[in-house]
SEKEVEX-133205 format. One record per atom (N, C-alpha, C, O): residue number from 1; atom name; x, y, z negated. Coordinates in Angstrom, 1 decimal, padded with zeros to 4 digits. Each point is the difference from the previous one (the first is absolute). Example, Ala and Ser with C-alpha at 12.3 -4.5 7.8 and 13.67 -1.06 7.14 Angstrom:
R num atome     c1     c2     c3
R   1     N  013.2 -005.7 -007.8
R   1    CA -000.9  001.2  000.0
R   1     C  000.9  001.2  000.0
R   1     O  001.0  000.0 -000.7
R   2     N -001.4  001.1  001.4
R   2    CA  000.9  001.1  000.0
R   2     C -000.8  001.1 -000.8
R   2     O  000.5  001.1 -000.1
***
This chain:
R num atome     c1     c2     c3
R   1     N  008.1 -022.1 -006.5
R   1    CA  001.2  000.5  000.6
R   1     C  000.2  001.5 -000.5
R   1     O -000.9  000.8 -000.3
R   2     N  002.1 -000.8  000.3
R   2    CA  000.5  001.3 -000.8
R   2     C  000.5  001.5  001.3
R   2     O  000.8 -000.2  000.9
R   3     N -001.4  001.2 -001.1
R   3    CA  000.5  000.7  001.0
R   3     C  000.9  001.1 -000.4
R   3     O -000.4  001.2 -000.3
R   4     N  001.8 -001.6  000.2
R   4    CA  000.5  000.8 -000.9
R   4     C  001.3  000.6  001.2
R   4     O  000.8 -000.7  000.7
R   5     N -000.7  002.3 -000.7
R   5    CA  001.1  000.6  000.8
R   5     C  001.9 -000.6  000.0
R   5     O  000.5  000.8 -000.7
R   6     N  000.0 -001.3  001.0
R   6    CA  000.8 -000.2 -000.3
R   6     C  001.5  000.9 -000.3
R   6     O  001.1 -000.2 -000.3
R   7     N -001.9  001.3  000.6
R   7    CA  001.3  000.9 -000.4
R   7     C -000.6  001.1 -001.1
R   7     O -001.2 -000.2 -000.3
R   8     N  001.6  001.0 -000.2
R   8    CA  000.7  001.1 -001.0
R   8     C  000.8  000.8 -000.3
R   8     O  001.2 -000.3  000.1
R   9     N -001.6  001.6 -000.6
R   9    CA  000.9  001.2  000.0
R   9     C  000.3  000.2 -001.3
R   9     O -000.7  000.3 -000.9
R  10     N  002.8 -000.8  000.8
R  10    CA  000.3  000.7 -001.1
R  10     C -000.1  001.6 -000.1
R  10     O  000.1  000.6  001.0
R  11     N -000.3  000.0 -002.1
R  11    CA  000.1  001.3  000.3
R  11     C  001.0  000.7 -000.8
R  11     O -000.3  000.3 -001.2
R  12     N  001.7  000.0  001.8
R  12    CA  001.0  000.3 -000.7
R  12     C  001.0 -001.4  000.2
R  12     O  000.6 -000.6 -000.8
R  13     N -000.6  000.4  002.0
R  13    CA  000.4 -001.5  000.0
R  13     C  001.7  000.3  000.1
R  13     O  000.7 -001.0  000.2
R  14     N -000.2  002.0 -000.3
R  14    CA  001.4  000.2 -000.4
R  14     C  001.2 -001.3  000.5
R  14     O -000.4 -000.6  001.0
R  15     N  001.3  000.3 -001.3
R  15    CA  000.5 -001.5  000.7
R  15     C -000.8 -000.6  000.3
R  15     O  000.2 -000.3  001.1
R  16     N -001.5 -000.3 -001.7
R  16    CA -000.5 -001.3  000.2
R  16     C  000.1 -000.8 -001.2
R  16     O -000.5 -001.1 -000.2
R  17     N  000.9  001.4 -000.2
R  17    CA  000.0 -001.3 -001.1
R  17     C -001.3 -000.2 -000.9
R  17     O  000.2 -000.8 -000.8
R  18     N -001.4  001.4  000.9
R  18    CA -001.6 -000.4 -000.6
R  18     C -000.1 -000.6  000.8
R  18     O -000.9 -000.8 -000.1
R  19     N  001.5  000.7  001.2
R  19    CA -001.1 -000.4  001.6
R  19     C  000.4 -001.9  000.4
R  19     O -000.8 -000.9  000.2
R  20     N  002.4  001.0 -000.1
R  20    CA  000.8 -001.6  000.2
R  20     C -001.1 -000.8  000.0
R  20     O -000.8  000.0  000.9
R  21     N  000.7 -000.6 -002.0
R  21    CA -001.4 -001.1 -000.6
R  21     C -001.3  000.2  000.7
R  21     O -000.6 -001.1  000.3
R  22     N  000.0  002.1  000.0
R  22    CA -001.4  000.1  000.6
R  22     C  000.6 -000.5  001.7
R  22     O -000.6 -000.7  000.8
R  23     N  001.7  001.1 -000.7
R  23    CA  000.1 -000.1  001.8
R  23     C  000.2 -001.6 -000.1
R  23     O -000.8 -000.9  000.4
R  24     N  002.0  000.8 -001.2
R  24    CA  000.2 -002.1 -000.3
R  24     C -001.3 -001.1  000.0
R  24     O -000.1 -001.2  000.3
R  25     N -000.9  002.2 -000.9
R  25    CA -001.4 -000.7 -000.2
R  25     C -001.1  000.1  001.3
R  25     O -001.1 -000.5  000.1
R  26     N  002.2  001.4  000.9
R  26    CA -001.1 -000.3  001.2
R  26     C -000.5  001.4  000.5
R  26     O -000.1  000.2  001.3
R  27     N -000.1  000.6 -002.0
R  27    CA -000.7  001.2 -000.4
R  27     C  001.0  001.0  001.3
R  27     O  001.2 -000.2  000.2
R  28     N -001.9  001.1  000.6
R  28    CA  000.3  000.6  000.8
R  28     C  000.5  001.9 -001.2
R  28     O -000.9  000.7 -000.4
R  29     N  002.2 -000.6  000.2
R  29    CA  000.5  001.2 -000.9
R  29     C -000.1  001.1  001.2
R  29     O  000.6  000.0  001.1
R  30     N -001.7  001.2 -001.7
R  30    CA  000.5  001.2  000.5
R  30     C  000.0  001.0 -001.4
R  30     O -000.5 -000.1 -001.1
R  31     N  001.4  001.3  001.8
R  31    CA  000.7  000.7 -001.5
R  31     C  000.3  001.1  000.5
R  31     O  000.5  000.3  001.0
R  32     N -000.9  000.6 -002.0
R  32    CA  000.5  001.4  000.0
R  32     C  000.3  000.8 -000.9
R  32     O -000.7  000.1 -001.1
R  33     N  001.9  000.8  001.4
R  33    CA  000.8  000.3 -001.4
R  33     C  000.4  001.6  000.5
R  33     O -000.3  000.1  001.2
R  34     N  000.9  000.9 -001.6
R  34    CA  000.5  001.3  000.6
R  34     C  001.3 -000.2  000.0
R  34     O  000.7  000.9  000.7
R  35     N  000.1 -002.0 -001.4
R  35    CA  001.5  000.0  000.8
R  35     C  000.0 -001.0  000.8
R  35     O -000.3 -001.1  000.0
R  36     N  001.2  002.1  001.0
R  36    CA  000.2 -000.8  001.5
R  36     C  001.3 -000.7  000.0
R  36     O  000.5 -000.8  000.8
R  37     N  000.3  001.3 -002.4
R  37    CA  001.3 -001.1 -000.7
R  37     C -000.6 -001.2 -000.3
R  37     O  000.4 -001.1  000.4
R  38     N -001.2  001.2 -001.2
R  38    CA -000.2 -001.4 -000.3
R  38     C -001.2 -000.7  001.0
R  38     O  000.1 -001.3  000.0
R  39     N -001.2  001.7  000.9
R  39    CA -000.1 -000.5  001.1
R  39     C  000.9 -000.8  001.0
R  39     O -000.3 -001.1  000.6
R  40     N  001.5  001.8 -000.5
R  40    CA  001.1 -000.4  000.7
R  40     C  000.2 -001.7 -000.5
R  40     O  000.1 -001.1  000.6
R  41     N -000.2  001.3 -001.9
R  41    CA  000.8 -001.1 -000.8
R  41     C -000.9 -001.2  000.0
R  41     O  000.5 -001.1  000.3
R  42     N -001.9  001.3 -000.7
R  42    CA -001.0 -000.9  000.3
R  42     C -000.4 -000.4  001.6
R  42     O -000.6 -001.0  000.3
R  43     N  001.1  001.9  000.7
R  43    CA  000.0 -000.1  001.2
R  43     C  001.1 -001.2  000.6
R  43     O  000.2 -000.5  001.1
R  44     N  000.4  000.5 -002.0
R  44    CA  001.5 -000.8  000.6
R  44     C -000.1 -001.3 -000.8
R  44     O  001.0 -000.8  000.0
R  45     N -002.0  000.6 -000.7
R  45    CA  000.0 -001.5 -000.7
R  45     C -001.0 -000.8  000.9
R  45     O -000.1 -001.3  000.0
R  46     N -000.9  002.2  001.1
R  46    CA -000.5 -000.6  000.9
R  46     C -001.3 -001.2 -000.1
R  46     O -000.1 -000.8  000.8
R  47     N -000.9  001.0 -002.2
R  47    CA -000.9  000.0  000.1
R  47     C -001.7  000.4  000.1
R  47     O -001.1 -000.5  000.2
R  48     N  001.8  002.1 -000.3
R  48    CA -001.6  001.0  000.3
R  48     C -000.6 -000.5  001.5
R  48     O  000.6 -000.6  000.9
R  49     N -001.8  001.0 -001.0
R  49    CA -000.7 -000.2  001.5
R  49     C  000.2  001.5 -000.1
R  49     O  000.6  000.3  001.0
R  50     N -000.7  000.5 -001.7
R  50    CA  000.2  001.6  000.5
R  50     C  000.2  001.0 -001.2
R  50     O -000.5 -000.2 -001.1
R  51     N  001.5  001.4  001.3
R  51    CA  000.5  000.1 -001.0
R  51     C -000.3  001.9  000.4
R  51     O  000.3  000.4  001.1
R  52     N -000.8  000.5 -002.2
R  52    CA -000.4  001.0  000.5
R  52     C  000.8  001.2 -001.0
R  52     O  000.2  000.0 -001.2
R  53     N  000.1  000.9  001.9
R  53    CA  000.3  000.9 -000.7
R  53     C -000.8  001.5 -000.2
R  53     O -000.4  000.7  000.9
R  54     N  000.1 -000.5 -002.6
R  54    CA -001.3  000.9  000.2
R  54     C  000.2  000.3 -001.5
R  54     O  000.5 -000.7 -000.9
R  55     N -001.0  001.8  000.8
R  55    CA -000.4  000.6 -001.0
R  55     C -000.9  000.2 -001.2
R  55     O -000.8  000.9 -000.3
R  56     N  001.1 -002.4 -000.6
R  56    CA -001.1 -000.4 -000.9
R  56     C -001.2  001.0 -000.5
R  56     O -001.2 -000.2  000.1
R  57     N  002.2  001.6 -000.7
R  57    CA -001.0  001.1 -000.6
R  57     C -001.0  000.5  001.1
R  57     O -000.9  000.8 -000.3
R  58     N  001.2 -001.3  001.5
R  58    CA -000.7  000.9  001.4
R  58     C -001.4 -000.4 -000.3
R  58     O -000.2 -000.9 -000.9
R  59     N -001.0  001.5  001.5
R  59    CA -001.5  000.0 -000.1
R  59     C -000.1 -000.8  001.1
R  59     O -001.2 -000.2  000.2
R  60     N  002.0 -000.3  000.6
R  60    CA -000.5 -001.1  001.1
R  60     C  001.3 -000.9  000.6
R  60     O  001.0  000.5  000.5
R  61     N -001.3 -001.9 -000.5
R  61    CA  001.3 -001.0 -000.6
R  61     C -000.4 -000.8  002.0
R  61     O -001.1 -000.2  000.5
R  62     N  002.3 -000.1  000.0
R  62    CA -000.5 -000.8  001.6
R  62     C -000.2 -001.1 -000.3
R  62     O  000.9 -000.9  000.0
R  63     N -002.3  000.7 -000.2
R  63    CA -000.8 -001.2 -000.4
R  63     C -001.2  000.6  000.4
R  63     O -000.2  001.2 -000.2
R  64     N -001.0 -002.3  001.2
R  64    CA -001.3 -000.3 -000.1
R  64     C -000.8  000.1 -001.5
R  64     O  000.4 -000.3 -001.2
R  65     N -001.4  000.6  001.7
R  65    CA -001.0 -000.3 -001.2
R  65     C -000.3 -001.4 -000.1
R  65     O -000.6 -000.6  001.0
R  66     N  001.0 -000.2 -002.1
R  66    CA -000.5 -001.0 -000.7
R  66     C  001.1 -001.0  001.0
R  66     O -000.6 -001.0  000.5
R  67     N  001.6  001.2 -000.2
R  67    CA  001.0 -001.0  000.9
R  67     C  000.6 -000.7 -000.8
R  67     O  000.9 -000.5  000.6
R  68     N -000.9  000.1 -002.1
R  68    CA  000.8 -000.1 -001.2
R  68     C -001.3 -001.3 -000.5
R  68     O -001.2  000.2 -000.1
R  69     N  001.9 -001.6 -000.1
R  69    CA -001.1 -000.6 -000.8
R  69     C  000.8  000.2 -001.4
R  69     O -000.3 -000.3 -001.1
R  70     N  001.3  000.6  001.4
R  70    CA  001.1 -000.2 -001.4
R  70     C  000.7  000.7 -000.3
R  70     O  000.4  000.3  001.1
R  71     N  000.4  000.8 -002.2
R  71    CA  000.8  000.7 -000.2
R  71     C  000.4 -000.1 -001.5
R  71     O -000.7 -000.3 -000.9
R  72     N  002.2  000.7  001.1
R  72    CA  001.0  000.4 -001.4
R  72     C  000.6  001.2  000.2
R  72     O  000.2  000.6  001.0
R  73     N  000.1 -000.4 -002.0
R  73    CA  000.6  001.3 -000.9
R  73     C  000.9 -000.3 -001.0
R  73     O -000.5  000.1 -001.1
R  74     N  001.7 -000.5  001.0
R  74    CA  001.0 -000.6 -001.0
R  74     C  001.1  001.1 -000.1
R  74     O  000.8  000.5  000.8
R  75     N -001.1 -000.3 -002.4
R  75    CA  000.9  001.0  000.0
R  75     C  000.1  001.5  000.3
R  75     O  001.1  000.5 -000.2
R  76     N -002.2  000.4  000.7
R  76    CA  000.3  001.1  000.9
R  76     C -000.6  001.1 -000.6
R  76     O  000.1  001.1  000.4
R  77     N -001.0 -001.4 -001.4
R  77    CA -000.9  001.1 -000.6
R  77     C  000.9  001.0 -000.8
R  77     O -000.3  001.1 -000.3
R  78     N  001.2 -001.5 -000.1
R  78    CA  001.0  001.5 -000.4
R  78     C  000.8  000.9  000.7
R  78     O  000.8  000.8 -000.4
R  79     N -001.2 -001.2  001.8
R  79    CA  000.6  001.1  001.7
R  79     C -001.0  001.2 -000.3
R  79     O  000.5  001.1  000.2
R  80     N -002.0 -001.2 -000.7
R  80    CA -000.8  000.8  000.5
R  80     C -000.4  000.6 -001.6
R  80     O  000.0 -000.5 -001.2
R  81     N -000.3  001.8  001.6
R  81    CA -000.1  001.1 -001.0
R  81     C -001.9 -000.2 -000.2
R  81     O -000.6  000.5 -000.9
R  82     N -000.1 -001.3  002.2
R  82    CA -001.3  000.3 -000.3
R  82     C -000.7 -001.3  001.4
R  82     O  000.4 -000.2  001.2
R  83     N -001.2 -000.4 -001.8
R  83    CA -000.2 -001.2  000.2
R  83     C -001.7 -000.3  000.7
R  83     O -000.7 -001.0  000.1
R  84     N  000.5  002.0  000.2
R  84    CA -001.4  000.3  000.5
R  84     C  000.0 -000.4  001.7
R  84     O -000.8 -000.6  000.6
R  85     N  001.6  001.0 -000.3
R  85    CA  000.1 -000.2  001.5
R  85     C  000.5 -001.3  000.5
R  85     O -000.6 -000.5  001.0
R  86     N  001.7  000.0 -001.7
R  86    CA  000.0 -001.2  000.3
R  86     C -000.7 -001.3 -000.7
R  86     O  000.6 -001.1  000.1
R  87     N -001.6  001.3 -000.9
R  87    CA -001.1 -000.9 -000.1
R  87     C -000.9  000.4  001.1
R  87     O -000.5 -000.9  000.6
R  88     N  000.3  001.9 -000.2
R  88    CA -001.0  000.3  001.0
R  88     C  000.3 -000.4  001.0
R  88     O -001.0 -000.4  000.6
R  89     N  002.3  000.4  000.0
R  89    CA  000.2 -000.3  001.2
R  89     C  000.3 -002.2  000.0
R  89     O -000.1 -000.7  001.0
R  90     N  000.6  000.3 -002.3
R  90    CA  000.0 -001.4  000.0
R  90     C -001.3 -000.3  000.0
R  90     O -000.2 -000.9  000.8
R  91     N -000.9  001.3 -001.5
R  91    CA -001.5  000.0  000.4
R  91     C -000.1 -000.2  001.5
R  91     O -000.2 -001.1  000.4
R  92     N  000.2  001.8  000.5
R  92    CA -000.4  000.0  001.1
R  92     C  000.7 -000.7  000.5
R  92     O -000.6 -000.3  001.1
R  93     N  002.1 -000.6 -001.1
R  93    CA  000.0 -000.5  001.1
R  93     C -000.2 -001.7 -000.6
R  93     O -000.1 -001.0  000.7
R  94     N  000.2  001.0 -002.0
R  94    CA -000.3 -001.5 -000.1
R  94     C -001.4 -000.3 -000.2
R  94     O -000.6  000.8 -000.6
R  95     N -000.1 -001.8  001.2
R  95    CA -001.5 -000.6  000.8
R  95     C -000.8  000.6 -001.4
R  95     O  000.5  000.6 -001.0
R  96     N -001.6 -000.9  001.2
R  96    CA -001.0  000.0 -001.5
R  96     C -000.1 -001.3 -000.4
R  96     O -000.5 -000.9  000.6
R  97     N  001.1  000.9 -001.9
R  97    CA -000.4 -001.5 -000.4
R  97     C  001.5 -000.5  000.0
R  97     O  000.0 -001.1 -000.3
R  98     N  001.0  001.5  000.6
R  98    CA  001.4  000.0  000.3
R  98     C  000.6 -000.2 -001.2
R  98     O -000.9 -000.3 -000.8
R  99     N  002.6  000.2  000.1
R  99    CA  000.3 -000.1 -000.7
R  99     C  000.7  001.2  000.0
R  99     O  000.0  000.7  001.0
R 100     N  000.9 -000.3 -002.3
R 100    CA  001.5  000.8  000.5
R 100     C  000.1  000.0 -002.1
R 100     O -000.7  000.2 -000.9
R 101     N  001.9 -000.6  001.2
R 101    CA  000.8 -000.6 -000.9
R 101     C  001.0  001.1 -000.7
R 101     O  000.7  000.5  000.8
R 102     N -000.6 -000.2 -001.8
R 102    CA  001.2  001.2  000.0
R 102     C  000.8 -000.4 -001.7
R 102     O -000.4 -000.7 -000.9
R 103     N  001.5  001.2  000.9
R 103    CA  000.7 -000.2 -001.2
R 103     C  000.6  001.4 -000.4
R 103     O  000.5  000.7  000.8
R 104     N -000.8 -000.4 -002.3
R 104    CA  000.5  001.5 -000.8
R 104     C  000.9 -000.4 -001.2
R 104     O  000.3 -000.9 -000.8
R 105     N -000.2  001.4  001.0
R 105    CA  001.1  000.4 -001.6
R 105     C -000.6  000.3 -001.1
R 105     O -001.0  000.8  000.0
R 106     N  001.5 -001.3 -001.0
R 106    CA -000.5  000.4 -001.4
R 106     C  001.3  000.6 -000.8
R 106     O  001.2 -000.5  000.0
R 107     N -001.7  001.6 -000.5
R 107    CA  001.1  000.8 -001.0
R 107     C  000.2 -001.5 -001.0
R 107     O -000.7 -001.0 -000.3
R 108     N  002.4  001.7 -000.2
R 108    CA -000.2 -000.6 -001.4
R 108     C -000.7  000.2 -001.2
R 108     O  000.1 -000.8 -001.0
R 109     N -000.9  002.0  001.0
R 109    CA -000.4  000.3 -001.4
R 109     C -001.9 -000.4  000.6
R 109     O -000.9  000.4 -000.6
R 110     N  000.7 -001.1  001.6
R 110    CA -001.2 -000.4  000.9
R 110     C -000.7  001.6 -000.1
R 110     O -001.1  000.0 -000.5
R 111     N  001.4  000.8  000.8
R 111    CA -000.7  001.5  000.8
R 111     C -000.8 -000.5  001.2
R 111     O  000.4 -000.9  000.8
R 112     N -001.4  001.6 -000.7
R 112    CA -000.8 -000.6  001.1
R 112     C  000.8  001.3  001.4
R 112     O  000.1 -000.3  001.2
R 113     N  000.1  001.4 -001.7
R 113    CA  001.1  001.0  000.9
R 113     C  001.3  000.5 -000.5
R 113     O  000.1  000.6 -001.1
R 114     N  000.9 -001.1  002.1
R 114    CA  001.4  000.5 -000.5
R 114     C  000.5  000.4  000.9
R 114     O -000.3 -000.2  001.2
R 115     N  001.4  001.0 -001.8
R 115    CA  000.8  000.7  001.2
R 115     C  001.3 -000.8  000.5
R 115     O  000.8 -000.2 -000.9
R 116     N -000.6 -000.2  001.9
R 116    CA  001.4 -001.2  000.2
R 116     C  001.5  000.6  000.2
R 116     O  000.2  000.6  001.1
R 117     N  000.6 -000.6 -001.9
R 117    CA  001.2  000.9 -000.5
R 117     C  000.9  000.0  001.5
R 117     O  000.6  000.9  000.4
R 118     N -000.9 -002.2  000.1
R 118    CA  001.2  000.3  001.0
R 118     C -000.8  000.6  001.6
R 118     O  000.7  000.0  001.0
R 119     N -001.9  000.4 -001.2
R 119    CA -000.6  000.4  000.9
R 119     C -000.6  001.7 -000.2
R 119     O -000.4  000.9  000.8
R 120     N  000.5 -001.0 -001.9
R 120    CA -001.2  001.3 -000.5
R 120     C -001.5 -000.4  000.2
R 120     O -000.8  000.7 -000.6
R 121     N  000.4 -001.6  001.2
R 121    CA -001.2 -000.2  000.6
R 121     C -001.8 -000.5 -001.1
R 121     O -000.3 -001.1 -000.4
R 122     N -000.2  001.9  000.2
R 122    CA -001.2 -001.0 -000.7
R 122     C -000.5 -001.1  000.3
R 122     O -000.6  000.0  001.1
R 123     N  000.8 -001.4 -002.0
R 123    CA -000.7 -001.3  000.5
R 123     C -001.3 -000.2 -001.5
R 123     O  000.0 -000.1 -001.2
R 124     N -000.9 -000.1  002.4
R 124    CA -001.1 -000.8 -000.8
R 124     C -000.1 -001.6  000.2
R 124     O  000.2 -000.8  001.0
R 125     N -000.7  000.6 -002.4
R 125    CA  000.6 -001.7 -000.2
R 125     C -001.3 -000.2 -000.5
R 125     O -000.4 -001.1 -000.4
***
């Protein structure tokens, strides 16, 4: 027998659209993003179990320690200028032994660091 959590924190879960599919599959979606616009919008499609508004770059995210058997990151690593804190803090709340899933960007010329034109922002790929 498998003892597996049934829910998961997008992180950056913005509309919702990483998330649709995990909730369709059973999976209990919780998500947190710093706009309370697009909260709104993922809030109104009406499948989060809870939907939080908070401050990715912050040093402490409203999550338990180790409350997470699962998490994603799709998309969001070019918001932040520095990436230390929010591995640290996705560390602590997903279990040990946990997953968390993330997707980056690759320059076209494959730079492992670029600057993203329409953001100003440094992304490591």
């Amino acid at each position: 027998m498998c003892n597996v959590d049934p829910s998961f924190l997008d992180i950056g879960i913005g509309t919702g659209l990483s998330s649709y599919l995990f909730h369709r599959a059973g999976l209990g979606v919780y998500g947190a993003d710093c706009s309370e616009k697009m909260l709104e919008i993922c809030r109104d499609k009406g499948f989060a179990a809870e939907l939080s508004l908070c401050d990715l770059a912050a040093e402490r995210w409203p999550y338990e320690d180790g409350q997470f058997e699962n998490a994603i990151a799709c998309g969001i690593f070019h918001f932040f200028n520095e990436l230390e804190v929010f591995f640290k803090e996705t560390s602590r709340v997903v279990k040990k032994g946990g997953t968390f899933s993330f997707t980056v960007m690759v320059s076209e010329d494959n730079l492992l660091r670029y600057t993203d034109a329409g953001s100003g922002v440094s992304i490591l790929s």
